[in-house]
LUMDO-670831 format. One record per residue: z, x, y of N, C-alpha, C, O in turn. Coordinates in steps of 0.02 Angstrom, whole numbers, padded with zeros to 5 digits, always signed. Each point is the difference from the previous one (the first is absolute). Example, Ala and Ser with C-alpha at 12.3 -4.5 7.8 and 13.67 -1.06 7.14 Angstrom:
BEGIN
+00390+00660-00284+00000-00045+00059+00000+00045+00060+00033+00052-00001-00069-00070+00054+00003+00042+00059+00037-00039+00055+00008+00025+00055
# end
This chain:
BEGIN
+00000+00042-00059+00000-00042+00059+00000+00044+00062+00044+00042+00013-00091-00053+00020+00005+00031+00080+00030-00048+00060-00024-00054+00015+00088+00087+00018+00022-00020+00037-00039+00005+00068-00002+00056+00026-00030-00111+00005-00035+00010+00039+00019+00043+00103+00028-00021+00050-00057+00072-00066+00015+00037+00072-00047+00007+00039-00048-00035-00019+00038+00063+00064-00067+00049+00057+00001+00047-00064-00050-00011-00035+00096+00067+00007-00009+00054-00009-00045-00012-00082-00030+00051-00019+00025-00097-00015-00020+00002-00054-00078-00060-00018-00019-00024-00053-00010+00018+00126-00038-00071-00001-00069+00026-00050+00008+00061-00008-00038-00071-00009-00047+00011-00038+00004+00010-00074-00046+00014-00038+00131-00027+00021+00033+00021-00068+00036-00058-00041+00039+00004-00047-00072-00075+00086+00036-00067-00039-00024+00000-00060+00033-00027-00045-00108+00063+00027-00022-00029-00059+00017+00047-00064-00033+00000-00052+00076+00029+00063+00000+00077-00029+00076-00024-00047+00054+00027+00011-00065-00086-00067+00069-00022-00024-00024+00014-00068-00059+00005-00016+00112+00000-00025+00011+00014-00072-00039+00064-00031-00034+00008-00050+00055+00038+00106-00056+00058+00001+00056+00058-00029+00059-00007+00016-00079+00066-00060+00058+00024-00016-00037+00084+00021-00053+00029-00010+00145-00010+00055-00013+00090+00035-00010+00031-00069+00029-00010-00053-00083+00055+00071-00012+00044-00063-00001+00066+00040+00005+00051-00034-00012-00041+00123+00010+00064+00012+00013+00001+00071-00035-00025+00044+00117+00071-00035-00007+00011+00089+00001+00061+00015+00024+00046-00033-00053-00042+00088-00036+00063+00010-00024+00051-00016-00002+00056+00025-00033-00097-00102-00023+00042-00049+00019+00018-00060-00034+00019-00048+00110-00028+00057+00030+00009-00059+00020-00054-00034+00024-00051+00024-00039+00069-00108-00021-00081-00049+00070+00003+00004+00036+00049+00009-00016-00130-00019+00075-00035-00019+00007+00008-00074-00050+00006-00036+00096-00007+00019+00056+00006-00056+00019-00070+00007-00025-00041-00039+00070+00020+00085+00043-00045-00013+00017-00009+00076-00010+00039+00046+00046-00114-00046+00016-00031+00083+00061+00038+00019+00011-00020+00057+00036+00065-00073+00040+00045+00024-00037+00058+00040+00019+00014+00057-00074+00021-00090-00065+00029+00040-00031-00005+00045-00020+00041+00041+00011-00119-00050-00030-00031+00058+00045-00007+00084-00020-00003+00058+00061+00003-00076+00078-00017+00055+00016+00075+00025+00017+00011+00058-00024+00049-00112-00008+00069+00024-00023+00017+00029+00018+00020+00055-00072-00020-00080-00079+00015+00055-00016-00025+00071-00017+00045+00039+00018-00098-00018-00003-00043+00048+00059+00015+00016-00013+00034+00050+00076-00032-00055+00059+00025+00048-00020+00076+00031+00010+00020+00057-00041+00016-00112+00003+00072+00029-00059+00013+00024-00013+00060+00003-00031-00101+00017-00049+00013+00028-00026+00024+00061+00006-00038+00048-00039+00104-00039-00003+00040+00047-00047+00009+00044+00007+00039+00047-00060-00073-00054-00056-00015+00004-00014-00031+00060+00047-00039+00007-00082+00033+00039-00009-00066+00068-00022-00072-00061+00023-00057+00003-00060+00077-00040-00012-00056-00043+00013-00021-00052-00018+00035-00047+00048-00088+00034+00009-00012-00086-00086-00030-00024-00035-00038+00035+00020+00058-00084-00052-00043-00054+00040-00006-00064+00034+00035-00036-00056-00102+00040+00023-00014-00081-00050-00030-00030-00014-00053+00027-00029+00069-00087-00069+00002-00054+00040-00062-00030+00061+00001-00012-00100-00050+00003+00014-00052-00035-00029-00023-00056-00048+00034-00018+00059-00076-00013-00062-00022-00060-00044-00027+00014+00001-00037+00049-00065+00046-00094-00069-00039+00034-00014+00034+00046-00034-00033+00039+00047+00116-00011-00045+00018+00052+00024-00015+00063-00037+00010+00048+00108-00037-00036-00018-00017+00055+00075+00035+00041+00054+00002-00029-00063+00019+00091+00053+00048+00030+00033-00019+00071-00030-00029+00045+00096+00049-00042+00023-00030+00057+00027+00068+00050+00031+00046-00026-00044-00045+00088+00003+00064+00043+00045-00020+00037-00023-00054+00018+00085+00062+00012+00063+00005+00055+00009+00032+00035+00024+00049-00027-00029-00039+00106+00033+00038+00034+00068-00006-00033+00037-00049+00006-00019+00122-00053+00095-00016+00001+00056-00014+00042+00050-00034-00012-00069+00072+00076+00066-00023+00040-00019-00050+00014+00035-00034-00038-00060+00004+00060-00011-00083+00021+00004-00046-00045+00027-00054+00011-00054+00071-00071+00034-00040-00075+00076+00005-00001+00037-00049-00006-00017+00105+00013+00068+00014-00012+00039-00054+00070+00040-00044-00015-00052+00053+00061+00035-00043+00062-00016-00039-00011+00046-00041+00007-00118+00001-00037+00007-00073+00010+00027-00055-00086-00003-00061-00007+00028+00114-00043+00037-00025-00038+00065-00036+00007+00017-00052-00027+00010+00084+00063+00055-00044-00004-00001-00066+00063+00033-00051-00008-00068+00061+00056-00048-00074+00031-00024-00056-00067+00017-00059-00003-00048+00087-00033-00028-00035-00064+00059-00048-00016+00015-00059+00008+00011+00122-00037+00066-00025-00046+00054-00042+00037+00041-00037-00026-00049+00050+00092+00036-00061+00026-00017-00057+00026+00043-00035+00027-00092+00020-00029-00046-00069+00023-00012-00024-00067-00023-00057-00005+00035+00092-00048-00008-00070-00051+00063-00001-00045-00004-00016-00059+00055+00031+00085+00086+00014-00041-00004+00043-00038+00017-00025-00054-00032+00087+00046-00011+00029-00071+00074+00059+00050+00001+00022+00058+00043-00017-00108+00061+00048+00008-00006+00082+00007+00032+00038+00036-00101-00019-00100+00003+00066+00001-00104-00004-00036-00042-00038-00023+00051+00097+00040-00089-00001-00025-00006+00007-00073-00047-00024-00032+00121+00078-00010-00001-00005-00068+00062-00021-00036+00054-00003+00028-00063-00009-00086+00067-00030-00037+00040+00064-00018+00042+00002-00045-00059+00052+00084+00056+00051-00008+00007+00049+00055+00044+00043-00003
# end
């Protein structure tokens, strides 16, 4: 599900799609995924999706406008840990 923002518009249709790579490096597992993207150093996140299809982020602006996200639709924390 895409929570709809400015920062992510062109990415509603992009559901039941599964990360297979961020910033190149293939996933293992959704603990990986939460690694990677936290430690990301990059001006940009990409994350390679299934079916070909890829999503590009300014990070800091992803990163600032997460918790905007997360608070306009009640969500407490971005992960269950």
């Amino acid at each position: 599900m895409v929570l709809f923002d400015k920062i992510n518009i062109g990415y509603a249709d992009f559901t039941d799609l599964q990360v297979e790579r961020v910033n190149g490096v293939e996933l293992k597992n959704m603990q990986q995924l939460r690694k990677l993207i936290k430690s990301c150093r990059t001006e940009d996140l990409r994350l390679d999706l299934e079916k070909g299809k890829v999503i590009v982020l300014n990070y800091k602006s992803a990163k600032e406008e997460s918790w905007l996200i997360l608070k306009r639709y009640g969500i407490a924390s971005p992960t269950s840990r």
